[in-house]
C-alpha positions, 0 to 999 in steps of 0.5 A, a space after each residue: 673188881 679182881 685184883 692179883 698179888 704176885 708175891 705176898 711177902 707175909 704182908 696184905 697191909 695194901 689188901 686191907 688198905 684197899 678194901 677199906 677205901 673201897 667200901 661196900 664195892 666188891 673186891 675180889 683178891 688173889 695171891 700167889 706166893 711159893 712159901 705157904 707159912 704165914 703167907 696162906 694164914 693172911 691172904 686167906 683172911 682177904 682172898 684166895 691164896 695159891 701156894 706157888 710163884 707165877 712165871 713165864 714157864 711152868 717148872 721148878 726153879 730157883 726163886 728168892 723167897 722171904 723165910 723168917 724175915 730173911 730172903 733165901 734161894 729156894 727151889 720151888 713150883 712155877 706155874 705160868 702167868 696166862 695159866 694161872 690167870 686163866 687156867 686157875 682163876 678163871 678170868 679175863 679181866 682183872 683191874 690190877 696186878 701187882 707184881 713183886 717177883 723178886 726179879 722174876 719180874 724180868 721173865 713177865 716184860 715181854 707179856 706185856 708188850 703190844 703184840 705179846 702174849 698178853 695182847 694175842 690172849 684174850 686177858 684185859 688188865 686196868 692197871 698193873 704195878 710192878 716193882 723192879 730191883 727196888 723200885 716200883 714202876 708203874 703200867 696203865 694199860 687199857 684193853 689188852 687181850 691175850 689167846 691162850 697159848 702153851 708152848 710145850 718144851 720137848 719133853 722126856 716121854 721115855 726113859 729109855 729107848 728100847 729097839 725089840 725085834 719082835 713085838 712084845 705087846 704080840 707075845 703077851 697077847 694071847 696072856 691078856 686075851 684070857 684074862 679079857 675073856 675070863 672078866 669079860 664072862 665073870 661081869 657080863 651079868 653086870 653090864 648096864 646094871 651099875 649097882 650090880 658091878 658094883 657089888 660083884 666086880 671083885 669076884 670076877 677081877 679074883 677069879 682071873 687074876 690066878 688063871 694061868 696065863 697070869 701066874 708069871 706077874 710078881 704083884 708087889 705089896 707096898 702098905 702104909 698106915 691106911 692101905 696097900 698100894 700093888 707095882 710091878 718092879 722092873 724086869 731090868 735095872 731101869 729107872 721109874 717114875 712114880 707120882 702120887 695123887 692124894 699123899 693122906 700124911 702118909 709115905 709108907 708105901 713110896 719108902 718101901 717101894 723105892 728100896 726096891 726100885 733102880 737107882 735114879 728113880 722119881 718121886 712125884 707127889 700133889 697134895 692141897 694140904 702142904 702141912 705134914 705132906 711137904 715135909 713126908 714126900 721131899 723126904 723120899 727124896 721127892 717133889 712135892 706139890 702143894 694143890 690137887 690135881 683133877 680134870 680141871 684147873 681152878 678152885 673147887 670143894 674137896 675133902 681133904 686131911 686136916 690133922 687126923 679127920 677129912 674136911 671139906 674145903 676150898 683148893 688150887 686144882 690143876 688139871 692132870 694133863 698141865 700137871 704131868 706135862 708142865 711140872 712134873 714134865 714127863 709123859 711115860 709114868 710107870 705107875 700112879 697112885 690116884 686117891 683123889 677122895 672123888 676127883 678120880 670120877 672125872 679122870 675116868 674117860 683120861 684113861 681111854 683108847 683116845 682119851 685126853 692121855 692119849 691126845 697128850 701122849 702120855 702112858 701109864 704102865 701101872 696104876 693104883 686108883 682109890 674109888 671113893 663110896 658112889 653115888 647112883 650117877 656115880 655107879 654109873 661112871 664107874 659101870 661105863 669106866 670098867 666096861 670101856 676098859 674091856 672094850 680098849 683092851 689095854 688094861 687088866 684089873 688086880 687085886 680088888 679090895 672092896 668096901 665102902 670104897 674099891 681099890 684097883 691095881 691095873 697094869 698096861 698090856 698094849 704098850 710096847 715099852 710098859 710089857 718089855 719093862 715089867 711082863 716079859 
């Protein structure tokens, strides 16, 4: 038996209530609710908690949360109803929901209709309760299916737009062309060797990172407590959009660099564990975002910060794609910090000429990514990852720092607006 709370109160009396009837028969329950205190602590002790509210669009809104046993407005994560049920937990069937949205109720009738998104997409519920202004109303509906179906609004896929007589991405050909050759020769040795790669790849990327062609990149250093994230500021005093995959209770780097960047700039950070991260990253002032963000949308095992030491546990993932373009809602980043403590693997192939950002058309000007100590299948994805980015010709690796783990700065040269931006 699977059954869904929208809006957990800081209550799971009627959890308990039910499980206690029920007896030996298997219960599963999920919930949802944006204010994580109190509410992750309880539903955990019965379920699954997702610290977000659940809406006909996926955004960040105003919603009437329950705080110190007082309601208030607050902006918070939206993620929608069919993602969630689908995308998220996983499943197409479920024997009751129950919906206290605080009357964001209202935006969830039409899923309900015949012929509405719930009967076009694949998604049986037994029973659904849903409180309305007060008062609850009650829906037994049979049998009804739904057809997964995200409608994209129009989304900002550039900050600008930029009319350039000439090519850009043609004037630094002949620059990227020499650092393509001078990896190219320094790590051919390596090819169909992983664990060779592995060890020597730094050499090559130092090697030809301070070739000539090279010299006119101004390669930032923005350190924090752990590490040193690399970005390339704007040529002109145009506005950037950063995101931060793995915040680590640790905003060094981003308050240094948005000192340095265009007024009107944008702070994007995902994080599993909200405890220190919310508080460090709405600070920047960014927006945060309390799950991680993969390949794939669900529930998975992963290594997370719990106050000063790394631990396996149970999160909400998005996947990257949902995440850019239905939260964050933008799909020209200018630089994204990945350090997804092994996440990273599985967005390797994203990166691609054809990969899933381009599908999505999303583009990445710069980007910093934390590739965590591999295993043999690992070298492996890692081998391929380098050797196809050779092969795309769209990337160029900087400042290696090799150790158990590997960091890697990599700047987009075939994107028109990306060179224009931050090589010319």
């Amino acid at each position: 038996m699977s059954v869904v709370t929208l809006g957990v109160g800081q209550d799971v009396n009627a959890e308990q209530e039910m499980k206690k009837r029920i007896g030996n028969y298997s219960v599963q329950f999920y919930g949802a609710d944006p204010i994580v205190e109190g509410n992750d602590e309880l539903f955990s002790k019965v379920g699954t908690f997702f610290p977000f509210a659940v809406g006909n669009s996926s955004r960040m809104g105003t919603a009437s949360v329950l705080l110190d046993g007082v309601y208030v407005e607050k902006r918070v994560i939206h993620v929608e109803f069919v993602q969630f049920l689908k995308g998220i937990i996983g499943k197409t069937f479920y024997d009751n929901i129950w919906v206290d949205g605080e009357y964001a109720e209202y935006e969830l009738f039409e899923y309900f209709y015949n012929g509405g998104q719930l009967d076009r997409e694949g998604i049986t519920r037994v029973l659904t309760m849903m409180r309305r202004g007060g008062a609850a109303t009650f829906f037994a509906v049979l049998s009804v299916s739904l057809l997964l179906y995200i409608s994209y609004s129009s989304l900002n896929t550039s900050t600008t737009s930029f009319r350039l007589r000439d090519s850009a991405v043609d004037k630094v050909a002949k620059n990227y062309s020499a650092w393509h050759d001078c990896l190219k020769k320094n790590i051919s040795i390596y090819d169909g060797n992983p664990d060779g790669l592995w060890g020597n790849l730094w050499r090559g990327i130092k090697l030809c990172e301070v070739i000539p062609e090279m010299k006119g990149l101004f390669i930032g250093d923005y350190p924090n407590s752990d590490e040193t994230k690399r970005h390339i500021v704007p040529k002109m005093q145009l506005p950037s959009v950063i995101v931060t995959l793995g915040i680590g209770h640790d905003t060094g780097a981003e308050e240094k660099l948005i000192k340095g960047l265009p007024h009107g700039s944008e702070f994007f950070g995902a994080d599993p564990m909200h405890e220190i991260n919310e508080n460090l990253y709405t600070k920047l002032p960014g927006k945060y975002f309390p799950f991680a963000v993969a390949d794939a949308a669900g529930l998975a095992e992963a290594n997370v910060l719990i106050n000063t030491s790394y631990t396996t546990k149970t999160v909400v993932t998005l996947d990257i794609i949902y995440f850019l373009k239905n939260l964050v809602k933008r799909t020209f980043i200018d630089d994204i910090w990945i350090d997804g403590e092994g996440a990273e693997y599985g967005l390797f192939d994203h990166f691609f000429n054809d990969g899933k950002f381009d599908e999505n058309g999303i583009t990445f000007c710069q980007f910093n990514i934390e590739i965590h100590k591999p295993d043999n299948l690992q070298k492996k994805l890692f081998h391929d990852f380098i050797f196809q980015l050779l092969k795309d010709r769209r990337y160029a690796i900087y400042r290696p720092v090799q150790g158990h783990h590997m960091r890697l700065f990599m700047v987009n040269f075939a994107n028109e607006e990306c060179v224009y931006k931050y090589i010319l």
